[in-house]
Z-matrix of the N, CA and C atoms (Angstrom, degrees):
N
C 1 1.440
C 2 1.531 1 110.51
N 3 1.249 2 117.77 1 54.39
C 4 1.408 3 143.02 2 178.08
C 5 1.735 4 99.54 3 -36.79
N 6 1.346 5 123.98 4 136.48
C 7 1.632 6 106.87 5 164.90
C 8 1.638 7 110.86 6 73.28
N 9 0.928 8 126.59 7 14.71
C 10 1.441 9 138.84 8 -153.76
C 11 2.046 10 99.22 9 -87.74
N 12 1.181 11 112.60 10 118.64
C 13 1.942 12 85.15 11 -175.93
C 14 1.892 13 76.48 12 -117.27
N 15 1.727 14 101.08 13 131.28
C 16 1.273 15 101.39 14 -179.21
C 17 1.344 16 116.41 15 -82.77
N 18 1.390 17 109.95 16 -19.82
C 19 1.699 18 94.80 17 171.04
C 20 1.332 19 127.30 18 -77.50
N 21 0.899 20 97.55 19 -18.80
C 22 2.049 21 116.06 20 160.26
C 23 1.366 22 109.63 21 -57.54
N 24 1.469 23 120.03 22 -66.13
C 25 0.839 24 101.21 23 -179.42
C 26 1.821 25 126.82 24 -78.13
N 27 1.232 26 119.12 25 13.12
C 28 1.369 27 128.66 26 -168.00
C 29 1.684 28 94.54 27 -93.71
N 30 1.774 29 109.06 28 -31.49
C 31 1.436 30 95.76 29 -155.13
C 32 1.925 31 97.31 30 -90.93
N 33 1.536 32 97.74 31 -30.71
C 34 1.545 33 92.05 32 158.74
C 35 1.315 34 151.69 33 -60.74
N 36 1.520 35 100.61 34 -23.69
C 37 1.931 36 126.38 35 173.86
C 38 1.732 37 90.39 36 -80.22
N 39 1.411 38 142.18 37 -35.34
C 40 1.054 39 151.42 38 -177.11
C 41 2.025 40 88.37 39 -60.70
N 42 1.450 41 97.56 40 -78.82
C 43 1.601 42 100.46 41 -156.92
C 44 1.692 43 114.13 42 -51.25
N 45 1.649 44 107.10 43 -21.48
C 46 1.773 45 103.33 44 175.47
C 47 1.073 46 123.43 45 -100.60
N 48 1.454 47 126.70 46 7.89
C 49 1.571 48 140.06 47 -157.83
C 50 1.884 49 88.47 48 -78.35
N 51 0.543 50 112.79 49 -48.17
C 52 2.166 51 100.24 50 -166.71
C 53 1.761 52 95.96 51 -82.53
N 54 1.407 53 124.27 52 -5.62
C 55 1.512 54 115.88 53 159.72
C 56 1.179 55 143.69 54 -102.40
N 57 1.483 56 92.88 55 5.69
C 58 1.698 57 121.69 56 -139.94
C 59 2.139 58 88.74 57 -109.39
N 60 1.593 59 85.01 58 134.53
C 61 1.401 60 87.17 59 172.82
C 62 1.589 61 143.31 60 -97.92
N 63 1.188 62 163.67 61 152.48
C 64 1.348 63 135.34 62 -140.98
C 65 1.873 64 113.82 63 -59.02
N 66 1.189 65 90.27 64 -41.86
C 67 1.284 66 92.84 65 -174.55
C 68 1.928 67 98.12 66 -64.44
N 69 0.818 68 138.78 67 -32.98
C 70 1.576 69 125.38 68 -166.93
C 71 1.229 70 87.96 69 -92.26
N 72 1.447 71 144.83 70 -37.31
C 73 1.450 72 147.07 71 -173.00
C 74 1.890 73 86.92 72 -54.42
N 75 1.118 74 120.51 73 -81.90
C 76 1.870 75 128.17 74 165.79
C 77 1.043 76 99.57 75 -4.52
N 78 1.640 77 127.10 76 -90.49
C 79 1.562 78 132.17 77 -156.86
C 80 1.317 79 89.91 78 -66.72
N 81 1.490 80 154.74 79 -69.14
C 82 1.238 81 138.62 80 -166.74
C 83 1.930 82 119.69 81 -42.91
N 84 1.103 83 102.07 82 -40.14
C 85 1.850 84 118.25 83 160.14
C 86 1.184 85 110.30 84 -27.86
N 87 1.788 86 97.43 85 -82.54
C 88 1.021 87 131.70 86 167.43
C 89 1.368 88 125.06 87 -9.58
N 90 1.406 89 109.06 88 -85.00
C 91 1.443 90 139.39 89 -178.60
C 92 1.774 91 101.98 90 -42.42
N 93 1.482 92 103.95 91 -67.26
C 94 1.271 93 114.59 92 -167.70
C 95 1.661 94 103.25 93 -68.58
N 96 1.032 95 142.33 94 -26.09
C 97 1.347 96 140.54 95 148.18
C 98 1.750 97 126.06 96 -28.99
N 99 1.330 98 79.27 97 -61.27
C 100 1.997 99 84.68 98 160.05
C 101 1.328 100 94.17 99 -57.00
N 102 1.198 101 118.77 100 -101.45
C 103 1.076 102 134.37 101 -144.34
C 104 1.343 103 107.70 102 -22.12
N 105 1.558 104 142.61 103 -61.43
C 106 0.655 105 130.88 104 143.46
C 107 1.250 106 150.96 105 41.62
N 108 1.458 107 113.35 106 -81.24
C 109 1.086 108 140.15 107 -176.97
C 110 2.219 109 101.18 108 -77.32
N 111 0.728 110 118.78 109 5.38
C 112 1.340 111 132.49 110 -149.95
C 113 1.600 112 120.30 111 -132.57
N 114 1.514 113 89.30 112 -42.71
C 115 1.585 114 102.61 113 -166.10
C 116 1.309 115 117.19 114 -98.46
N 117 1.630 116 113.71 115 146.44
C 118 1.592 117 102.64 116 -160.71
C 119 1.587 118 128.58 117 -60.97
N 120 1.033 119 127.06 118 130.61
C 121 1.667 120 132.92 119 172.09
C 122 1.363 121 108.50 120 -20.83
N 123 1.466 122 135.83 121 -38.13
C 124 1.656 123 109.25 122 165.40
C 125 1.210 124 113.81 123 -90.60
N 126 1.488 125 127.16 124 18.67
C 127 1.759 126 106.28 125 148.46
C 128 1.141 127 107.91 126 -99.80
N 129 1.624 128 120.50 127 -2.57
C 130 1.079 129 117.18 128 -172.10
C 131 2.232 130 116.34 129 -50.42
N 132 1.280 131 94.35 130 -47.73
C 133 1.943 132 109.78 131 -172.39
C 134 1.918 133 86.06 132 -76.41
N 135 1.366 134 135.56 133 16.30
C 136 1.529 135 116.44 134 175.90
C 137 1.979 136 98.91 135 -113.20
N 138 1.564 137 89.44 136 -32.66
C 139 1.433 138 114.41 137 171.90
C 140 1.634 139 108.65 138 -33.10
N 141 1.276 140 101.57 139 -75.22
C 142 1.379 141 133.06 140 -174.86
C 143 1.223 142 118.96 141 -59.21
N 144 1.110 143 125.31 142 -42.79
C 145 1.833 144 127.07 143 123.79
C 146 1.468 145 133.53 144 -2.79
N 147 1.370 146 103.64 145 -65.71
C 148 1.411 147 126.24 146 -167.46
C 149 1.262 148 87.15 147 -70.82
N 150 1.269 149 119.77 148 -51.03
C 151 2.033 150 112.52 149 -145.24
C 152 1.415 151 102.39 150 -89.36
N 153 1.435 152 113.26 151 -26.68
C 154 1.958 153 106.15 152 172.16
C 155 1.589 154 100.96 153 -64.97
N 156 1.254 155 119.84 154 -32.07
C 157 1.434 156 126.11 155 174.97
C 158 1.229 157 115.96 156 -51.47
N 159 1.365 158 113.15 157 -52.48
C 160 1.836 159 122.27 158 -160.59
C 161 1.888 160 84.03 159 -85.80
N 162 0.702 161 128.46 160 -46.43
C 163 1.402 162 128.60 161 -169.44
C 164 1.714 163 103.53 162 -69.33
N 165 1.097 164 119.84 163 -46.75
C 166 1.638 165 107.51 164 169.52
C 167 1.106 166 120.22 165 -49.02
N 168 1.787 167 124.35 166 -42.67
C 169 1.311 168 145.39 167 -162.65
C 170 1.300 169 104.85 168 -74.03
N 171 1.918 170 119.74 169 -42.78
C 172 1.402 171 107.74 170 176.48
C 173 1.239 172 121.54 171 -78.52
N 174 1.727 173 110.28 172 -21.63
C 175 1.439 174 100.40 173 174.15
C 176 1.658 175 115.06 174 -63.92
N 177 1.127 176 116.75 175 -25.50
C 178 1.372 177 130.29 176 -165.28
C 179 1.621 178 84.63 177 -70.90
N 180 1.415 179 114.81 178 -73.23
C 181 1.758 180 104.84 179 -152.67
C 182 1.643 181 97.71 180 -67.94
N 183 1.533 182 131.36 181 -2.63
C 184 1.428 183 116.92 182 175.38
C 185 1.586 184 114.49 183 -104.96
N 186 1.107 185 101.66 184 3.27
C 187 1.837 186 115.98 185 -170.19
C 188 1.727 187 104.00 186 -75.97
């Protein structure tokens, strides 16, 4: 994910999460999981945010 700006993509995985379907809820996980590992220590606590988020949402659409 060459060129990748994670708060971009944090605020966009943010804006589709209540439309977003399990499988894109997954790759959005996913994605931001890498990223992660990568991205600076103060997005790190917004990070962590996002993914209890995406992870509520899939349990929700697989529950």
């Amino acid at each position: 994910m060459p060129g990748i700006d994670p708060y971009g993509y944090m605020r966009d995985a943010a804006g589709r999460l209540d439309r977003a379907d399990a499988t894109e809820v997954e790759r959005m996980l996913d994605d931001l999981e890498y990223l992660y590992e990568v991205m600076d220590p103060e997005l790190q606590g917004l990070a962590d945010g996002l993914m209890e988020r995406l992870r509520a949402r899939l349990s929700q659409l697989k529950g």
